[in-house]
Z-matrix of the N, CA and C atoms (Angstrom, degrees):
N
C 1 1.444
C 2 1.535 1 109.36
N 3 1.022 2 109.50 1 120.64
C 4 1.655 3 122.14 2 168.41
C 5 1.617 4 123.40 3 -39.40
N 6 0.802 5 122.22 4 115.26
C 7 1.757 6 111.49 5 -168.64
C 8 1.945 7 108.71 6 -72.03
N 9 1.161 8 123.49 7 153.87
C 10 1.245 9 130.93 8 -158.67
C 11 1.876 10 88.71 9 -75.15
N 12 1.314 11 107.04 10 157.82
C 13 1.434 12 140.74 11 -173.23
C 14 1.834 13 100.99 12 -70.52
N 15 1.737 14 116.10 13 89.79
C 16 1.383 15 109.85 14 174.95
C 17 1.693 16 96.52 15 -88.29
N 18 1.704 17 94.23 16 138.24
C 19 1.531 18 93.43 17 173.14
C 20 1.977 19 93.98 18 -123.37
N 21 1.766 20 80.88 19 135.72
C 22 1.847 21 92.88 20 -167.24
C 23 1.251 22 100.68 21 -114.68
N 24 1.315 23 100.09 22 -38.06
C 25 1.929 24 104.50 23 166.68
C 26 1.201 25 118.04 24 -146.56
N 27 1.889 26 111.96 25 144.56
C 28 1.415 27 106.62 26 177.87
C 29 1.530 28 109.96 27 -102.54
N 30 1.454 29 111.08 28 157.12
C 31 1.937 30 108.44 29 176.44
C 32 1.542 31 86.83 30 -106.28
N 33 1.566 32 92.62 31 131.40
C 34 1.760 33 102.40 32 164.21
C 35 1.230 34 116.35 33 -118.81
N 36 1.521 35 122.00 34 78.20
C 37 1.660 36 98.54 35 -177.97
C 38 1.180 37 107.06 36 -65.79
N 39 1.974 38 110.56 37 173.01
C 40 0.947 39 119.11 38 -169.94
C 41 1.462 40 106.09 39 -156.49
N 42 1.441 41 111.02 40 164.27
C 43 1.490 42 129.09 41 -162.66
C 44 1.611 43 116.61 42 -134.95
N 45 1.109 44 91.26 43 2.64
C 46 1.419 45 97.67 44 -170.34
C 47 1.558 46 138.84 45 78.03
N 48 1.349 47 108.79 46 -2.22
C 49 1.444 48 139.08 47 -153.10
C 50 1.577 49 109.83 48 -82.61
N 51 0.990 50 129.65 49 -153.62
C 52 1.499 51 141.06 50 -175.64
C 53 1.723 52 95.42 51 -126.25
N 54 1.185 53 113.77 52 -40.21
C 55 1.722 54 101.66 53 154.27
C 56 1.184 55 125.90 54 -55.22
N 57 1.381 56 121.07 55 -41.37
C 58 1.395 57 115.30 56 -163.45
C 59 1.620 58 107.27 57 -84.81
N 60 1.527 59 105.60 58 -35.49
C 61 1.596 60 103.65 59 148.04
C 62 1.154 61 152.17 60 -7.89
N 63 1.642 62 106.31 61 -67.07
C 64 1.317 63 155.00 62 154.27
C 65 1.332 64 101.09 63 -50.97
N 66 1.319 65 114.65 64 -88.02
C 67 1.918 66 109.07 65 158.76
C 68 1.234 67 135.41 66 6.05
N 69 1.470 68 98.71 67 -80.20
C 70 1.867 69 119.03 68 176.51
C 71 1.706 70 104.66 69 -55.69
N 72 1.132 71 82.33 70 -45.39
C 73 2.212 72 86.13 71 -176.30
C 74 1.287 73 96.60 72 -35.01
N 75 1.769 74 99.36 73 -71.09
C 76 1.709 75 88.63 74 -147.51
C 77 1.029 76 109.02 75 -82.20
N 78 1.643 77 125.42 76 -22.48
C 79 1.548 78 117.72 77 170.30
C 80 1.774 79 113.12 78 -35.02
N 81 1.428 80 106.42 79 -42.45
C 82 1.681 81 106.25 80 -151.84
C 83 1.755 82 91.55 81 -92.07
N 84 1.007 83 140.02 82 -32.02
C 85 1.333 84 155.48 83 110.43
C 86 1.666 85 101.92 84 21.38
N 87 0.988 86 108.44 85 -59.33
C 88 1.893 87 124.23 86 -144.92
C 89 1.744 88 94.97 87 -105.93
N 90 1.459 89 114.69 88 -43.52
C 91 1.374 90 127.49 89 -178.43
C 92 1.837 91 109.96 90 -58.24
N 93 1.721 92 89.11 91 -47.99
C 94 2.299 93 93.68 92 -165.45
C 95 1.346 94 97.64 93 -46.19
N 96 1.524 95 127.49 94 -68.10
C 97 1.557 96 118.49 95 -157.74
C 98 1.640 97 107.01 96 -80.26
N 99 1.163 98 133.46 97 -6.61
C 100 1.539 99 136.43 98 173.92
C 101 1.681 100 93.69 99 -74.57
N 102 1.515 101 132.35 100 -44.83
C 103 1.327 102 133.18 101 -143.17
C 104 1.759 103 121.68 102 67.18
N 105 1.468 104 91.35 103 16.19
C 106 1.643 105 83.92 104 -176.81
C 107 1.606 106 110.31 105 -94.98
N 108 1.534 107 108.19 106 168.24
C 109 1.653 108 119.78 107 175.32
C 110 1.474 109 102.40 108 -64.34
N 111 1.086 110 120.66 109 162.55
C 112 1.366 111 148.05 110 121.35
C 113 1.446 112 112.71 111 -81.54
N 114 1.656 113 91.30 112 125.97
C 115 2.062 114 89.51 113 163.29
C 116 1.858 115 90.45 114 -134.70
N 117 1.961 116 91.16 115 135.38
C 118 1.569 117 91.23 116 175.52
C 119 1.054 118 99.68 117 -127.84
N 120 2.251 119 88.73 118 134.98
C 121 1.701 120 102.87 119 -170.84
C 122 1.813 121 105.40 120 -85.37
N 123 0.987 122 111.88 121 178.30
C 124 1.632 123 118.88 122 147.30
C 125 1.356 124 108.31 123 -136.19
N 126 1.037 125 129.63 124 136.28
C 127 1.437 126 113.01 125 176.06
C 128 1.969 127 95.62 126 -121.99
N 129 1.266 128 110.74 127 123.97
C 130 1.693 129 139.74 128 171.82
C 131 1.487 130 122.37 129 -95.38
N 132 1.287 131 112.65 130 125.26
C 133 1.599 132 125.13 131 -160.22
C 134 1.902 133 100.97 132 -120.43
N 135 1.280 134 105.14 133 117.95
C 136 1.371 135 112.79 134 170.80
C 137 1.657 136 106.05 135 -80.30
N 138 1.372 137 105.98 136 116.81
C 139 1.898 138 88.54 137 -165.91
C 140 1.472 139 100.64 138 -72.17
N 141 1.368 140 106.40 139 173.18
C 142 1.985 141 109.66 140 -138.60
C 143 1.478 142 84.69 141 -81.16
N 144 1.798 143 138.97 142 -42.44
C 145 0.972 144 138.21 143 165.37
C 146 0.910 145 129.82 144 -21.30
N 147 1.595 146 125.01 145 -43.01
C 148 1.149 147 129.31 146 -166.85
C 149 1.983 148 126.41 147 -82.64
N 150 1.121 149 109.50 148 75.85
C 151 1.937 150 96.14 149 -162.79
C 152 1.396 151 118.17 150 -40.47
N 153 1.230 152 112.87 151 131.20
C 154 1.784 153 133.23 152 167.36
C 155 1.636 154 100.35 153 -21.92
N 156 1.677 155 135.80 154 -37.20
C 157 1.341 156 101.01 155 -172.10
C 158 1.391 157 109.75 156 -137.93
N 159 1.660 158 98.20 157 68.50
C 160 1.600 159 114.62 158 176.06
C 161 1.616 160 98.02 159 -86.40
N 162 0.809 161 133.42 160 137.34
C 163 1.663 162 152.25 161 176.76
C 164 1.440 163 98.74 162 -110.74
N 165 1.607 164 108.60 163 137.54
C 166 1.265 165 124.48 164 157.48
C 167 1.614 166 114.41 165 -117.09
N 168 1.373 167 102.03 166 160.22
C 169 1.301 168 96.45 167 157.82
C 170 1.548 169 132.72 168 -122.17
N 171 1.218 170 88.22 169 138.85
C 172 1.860 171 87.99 170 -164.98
C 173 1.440 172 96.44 171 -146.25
N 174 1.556 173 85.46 172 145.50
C 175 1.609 174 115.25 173 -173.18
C 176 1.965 175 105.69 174 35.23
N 177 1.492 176 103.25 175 67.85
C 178 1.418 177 93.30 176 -178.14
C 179 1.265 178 140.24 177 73.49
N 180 1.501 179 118.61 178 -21.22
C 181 1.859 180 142.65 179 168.54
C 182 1.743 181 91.58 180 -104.92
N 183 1.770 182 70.65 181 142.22
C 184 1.415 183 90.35 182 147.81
C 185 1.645 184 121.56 183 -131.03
N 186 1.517 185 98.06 184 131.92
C 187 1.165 186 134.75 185 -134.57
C 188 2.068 187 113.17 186 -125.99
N 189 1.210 188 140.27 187 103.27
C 190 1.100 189 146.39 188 157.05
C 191 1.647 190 119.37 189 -10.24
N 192 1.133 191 130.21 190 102.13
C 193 1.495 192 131.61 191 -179.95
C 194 1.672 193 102.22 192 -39.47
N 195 1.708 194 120.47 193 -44.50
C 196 1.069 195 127.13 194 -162.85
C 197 1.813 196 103.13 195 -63.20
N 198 1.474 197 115.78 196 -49.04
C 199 1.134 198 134.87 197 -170.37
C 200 1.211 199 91.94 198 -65.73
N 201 1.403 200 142.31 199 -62.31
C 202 1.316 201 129.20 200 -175.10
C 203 1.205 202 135.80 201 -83.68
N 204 1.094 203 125.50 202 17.97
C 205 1.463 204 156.34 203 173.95
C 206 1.595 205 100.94 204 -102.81
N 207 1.470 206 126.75 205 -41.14
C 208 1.386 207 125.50 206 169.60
C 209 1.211 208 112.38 207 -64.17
N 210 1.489 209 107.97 208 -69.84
C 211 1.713 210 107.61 209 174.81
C 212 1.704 211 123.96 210 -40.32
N 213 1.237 212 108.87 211 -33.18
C 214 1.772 213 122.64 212 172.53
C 215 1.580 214 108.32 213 -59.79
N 216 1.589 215 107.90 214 -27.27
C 217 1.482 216 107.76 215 -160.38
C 218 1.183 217 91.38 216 -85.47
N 219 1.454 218 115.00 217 -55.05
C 220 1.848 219 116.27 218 -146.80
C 221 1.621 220 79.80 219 -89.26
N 222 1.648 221 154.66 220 9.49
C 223 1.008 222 119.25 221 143.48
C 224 1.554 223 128.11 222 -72.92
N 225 1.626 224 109.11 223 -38.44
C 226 1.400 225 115.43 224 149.13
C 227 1.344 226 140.86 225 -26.22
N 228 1.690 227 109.22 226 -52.10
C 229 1.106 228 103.92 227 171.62
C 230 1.524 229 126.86 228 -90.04
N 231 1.094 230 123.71 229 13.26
C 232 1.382 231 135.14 230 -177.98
C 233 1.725 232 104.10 231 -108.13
N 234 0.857 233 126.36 232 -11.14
C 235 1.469 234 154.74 233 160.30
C 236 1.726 235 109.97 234 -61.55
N 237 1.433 236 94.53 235 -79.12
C 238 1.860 237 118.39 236 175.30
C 239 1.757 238 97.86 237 -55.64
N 240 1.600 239 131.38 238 -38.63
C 241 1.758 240 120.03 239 -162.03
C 242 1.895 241 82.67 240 -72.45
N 243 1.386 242 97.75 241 -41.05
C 244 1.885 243 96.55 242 -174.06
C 245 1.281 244 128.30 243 -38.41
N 246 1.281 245 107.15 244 -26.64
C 247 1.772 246 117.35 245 -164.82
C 248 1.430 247 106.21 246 -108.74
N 249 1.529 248 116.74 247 -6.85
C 250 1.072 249 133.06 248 -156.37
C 251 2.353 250 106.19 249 -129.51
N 252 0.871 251 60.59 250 27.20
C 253 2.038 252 74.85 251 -159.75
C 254 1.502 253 85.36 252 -74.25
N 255 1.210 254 98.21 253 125.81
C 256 1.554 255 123.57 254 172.18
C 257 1.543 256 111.50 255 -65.44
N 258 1.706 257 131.18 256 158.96
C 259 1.420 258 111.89 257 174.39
C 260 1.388 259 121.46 258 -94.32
N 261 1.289 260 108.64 259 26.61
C 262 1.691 261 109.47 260 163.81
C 263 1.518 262 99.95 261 -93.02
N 264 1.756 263 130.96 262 0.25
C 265 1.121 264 115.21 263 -178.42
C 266 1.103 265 115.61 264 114.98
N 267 1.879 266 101.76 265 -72.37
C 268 1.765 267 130.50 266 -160.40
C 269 1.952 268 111.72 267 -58.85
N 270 1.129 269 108.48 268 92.68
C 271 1.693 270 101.39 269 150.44
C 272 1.116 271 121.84 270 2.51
N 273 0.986 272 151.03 271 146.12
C 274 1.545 273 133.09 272 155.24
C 275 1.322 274 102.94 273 -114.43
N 276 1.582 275 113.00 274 150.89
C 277 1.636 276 118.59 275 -170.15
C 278 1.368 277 98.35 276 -36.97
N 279 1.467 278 96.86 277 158.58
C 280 1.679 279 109.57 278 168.80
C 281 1.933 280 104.44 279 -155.35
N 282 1.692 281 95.96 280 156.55
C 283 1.566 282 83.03 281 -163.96
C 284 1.862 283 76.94 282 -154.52
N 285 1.358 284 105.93 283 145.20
C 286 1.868 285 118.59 284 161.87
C 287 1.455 286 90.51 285 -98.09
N 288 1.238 287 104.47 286 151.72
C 289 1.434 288 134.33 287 143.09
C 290 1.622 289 127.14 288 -116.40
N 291 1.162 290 124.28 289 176.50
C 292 1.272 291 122.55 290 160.98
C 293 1.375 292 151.82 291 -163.35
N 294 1.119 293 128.64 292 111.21
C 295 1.325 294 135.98 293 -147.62
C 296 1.892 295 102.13 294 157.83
N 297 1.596 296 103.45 295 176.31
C 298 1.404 297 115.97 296 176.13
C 299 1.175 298 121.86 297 -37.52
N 300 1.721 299 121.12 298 80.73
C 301 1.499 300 119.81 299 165.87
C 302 1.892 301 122.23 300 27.33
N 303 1.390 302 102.42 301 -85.48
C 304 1.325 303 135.78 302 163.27
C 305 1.113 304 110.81 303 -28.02
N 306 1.166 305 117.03 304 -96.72
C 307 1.155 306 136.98 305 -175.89
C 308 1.629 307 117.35 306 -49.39
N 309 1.271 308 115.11 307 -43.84
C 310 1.719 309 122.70 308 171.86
C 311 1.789 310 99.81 309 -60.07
N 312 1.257 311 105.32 310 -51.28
C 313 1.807 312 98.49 311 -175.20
C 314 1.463 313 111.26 312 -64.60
N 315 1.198 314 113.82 313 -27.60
C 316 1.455 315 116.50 314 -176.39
C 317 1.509 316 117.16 315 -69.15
N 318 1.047 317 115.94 316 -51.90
C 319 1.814 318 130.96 317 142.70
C 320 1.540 319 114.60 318 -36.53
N 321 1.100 320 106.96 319 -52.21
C 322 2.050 321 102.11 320 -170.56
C 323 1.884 322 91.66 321 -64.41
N 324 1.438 323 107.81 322 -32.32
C 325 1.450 324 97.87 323 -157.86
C 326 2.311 325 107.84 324 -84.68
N 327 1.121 326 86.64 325 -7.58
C 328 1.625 327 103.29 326 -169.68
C 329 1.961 328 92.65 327 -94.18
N 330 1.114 329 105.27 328 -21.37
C 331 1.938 330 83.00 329 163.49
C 332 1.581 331 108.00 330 -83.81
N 333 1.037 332 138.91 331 12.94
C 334 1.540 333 142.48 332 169.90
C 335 1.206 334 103.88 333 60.34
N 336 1.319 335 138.28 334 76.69
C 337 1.679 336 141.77 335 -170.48
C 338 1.276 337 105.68 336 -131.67
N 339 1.671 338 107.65 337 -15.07
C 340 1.488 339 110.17 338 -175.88
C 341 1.350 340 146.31 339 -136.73
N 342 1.278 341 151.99 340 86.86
C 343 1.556 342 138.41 341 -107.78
C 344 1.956 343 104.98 342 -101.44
N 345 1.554 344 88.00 343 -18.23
C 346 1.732 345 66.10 344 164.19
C 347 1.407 346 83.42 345 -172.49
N 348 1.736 347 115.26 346 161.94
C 349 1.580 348 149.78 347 -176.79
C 350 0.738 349 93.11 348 -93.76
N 351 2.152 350 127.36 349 129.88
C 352 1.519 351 128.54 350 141.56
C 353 1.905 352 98.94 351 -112.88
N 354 1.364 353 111.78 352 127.17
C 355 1.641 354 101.11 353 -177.75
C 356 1.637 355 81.92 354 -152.16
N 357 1.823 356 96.73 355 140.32
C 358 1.454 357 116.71 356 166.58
C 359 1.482 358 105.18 357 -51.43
N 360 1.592 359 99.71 358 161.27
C 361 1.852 360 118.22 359 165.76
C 362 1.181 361 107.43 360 -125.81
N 363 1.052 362 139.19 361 160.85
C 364 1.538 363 151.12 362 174.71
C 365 1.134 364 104.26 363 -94.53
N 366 1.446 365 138.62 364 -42.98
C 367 1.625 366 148.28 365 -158.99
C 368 1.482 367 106.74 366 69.17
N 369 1.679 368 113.42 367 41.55
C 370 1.253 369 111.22 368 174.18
C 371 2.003 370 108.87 369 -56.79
N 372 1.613 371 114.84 370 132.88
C 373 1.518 372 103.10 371 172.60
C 374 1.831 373 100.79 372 -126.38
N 375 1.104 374 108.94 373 -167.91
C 376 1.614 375 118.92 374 173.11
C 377 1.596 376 102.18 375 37.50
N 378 1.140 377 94.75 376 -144.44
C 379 1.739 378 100.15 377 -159.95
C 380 1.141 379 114.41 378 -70.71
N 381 1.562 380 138.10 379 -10.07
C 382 0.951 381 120.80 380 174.13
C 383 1.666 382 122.75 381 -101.41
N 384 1.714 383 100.32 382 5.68
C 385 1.572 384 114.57 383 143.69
C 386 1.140 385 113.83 384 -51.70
N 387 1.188 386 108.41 385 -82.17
C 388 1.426 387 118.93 386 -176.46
C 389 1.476 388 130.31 387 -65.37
N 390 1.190 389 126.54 388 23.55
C 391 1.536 390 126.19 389 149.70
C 392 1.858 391 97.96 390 -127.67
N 393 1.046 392 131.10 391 -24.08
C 394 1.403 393 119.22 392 141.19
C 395 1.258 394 145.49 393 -14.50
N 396 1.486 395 86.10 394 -73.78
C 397 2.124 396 121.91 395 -168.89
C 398 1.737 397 93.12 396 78.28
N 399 1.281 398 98.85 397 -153.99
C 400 1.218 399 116.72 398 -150.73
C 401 1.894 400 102.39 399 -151.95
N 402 0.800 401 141.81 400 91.50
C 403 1.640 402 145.87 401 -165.83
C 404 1.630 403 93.77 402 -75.35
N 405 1.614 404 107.01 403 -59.03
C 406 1.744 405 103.39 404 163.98
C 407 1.319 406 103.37 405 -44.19
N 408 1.178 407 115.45 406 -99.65
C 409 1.692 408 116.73 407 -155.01
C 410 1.265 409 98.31 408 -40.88
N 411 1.389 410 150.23 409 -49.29
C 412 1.501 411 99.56 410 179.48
C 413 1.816 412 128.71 411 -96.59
N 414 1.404 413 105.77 412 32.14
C 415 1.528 414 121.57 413 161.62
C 416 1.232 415 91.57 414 -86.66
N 417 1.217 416 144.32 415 -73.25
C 418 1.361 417 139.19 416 -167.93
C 419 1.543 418 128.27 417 -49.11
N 420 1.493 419 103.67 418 -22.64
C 421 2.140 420 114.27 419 169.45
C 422 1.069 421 82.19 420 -114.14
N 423 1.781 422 158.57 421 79.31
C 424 1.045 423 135.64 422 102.96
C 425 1.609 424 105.63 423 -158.99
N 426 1.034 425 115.88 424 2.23
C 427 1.439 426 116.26 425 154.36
C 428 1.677 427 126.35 426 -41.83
N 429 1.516 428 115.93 427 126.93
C 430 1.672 429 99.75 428 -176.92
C 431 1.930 430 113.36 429 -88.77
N 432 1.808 431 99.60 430 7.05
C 433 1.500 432 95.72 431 -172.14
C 434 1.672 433 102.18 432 -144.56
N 435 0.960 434 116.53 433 146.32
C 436 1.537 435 118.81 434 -175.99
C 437 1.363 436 117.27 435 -25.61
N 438 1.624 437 102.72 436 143.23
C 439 1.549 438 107.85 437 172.63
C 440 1.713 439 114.08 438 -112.78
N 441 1.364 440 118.36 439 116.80
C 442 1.490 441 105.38 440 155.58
C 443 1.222 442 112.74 441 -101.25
N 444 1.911 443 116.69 442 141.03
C 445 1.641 444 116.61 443 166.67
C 446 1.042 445 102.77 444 -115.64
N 447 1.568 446 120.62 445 148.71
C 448 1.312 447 124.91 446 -175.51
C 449 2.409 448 86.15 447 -129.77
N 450 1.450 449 76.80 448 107.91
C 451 1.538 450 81.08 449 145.02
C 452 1.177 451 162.36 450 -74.38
């Protein structure tokens, strides 16, 4: 007999959205009586156009598009844990990555750190599914550990 499903940590990516909102809730929700972590991803895309060593300048430096596109994120997302603050208080880890949505979660989830995915959906349908995609739908056909979506 298969031993029952321990969940020690959940992956929540996130978008910043009113889904992913929704997301974090019930993930952290789902975590208190399990005792497990929350870890929330973001995953950030340099669009392919853009070459690795465009420099801007800001506030007087000059400064890496890549570098400031990070700092933009993890101020964002420290912003989004704010509105989203669990009632023990505590933050829950948070980490950027970067590269193809998809593909970056699919990797975070293949070092085995995490026993199951809760991540918002939009209910993208028709055509703007399909020149979209779907970051859920394909966490959910290639994920190696359970998926919950909360719409």
């Amino acid at each position: 007999m298969k031993p029952p499903l321990q969940i020690r940590c959940i992956l929540v990516p996130v978008d910043y959205s009113e889904a992913s909102g929704r997301a974090l809730d019930y993930a952290q929700f789902l975590a208190q009586p399990l005792g497990a972590k929350v870890d929330v991803v973001h995953v950030w895309d340099r669009p392919s156009f853009v070459p690795n060593d465009v420099n801007i300048e800001s506030g007087g430096k000059r400064r890496s598009l890549g570098e400031l596109v990070r700092e933009n994120s993890e101020n964002e997302m420290l912003q989004f844990l704010e509105k989203h603050r669990p009632a023990s208080g505590e933050l829950p880890a948070h980490r950027l990555l970067s590269g193809e949505p998809a593909a970056a979660l699919v990797a975070e989830l293949e070092r085995g750190a995490h026993d199951l995915v809760v991540l918002g959906t939009r209910g993208h349908t028709g055509l703007k599914h399909l020149l979209l995609g779907s970051v859920a739908e394909k966490l959910v056909r290639l994920s190696s550990v359970p998926v919950v979506t909360v719409r």
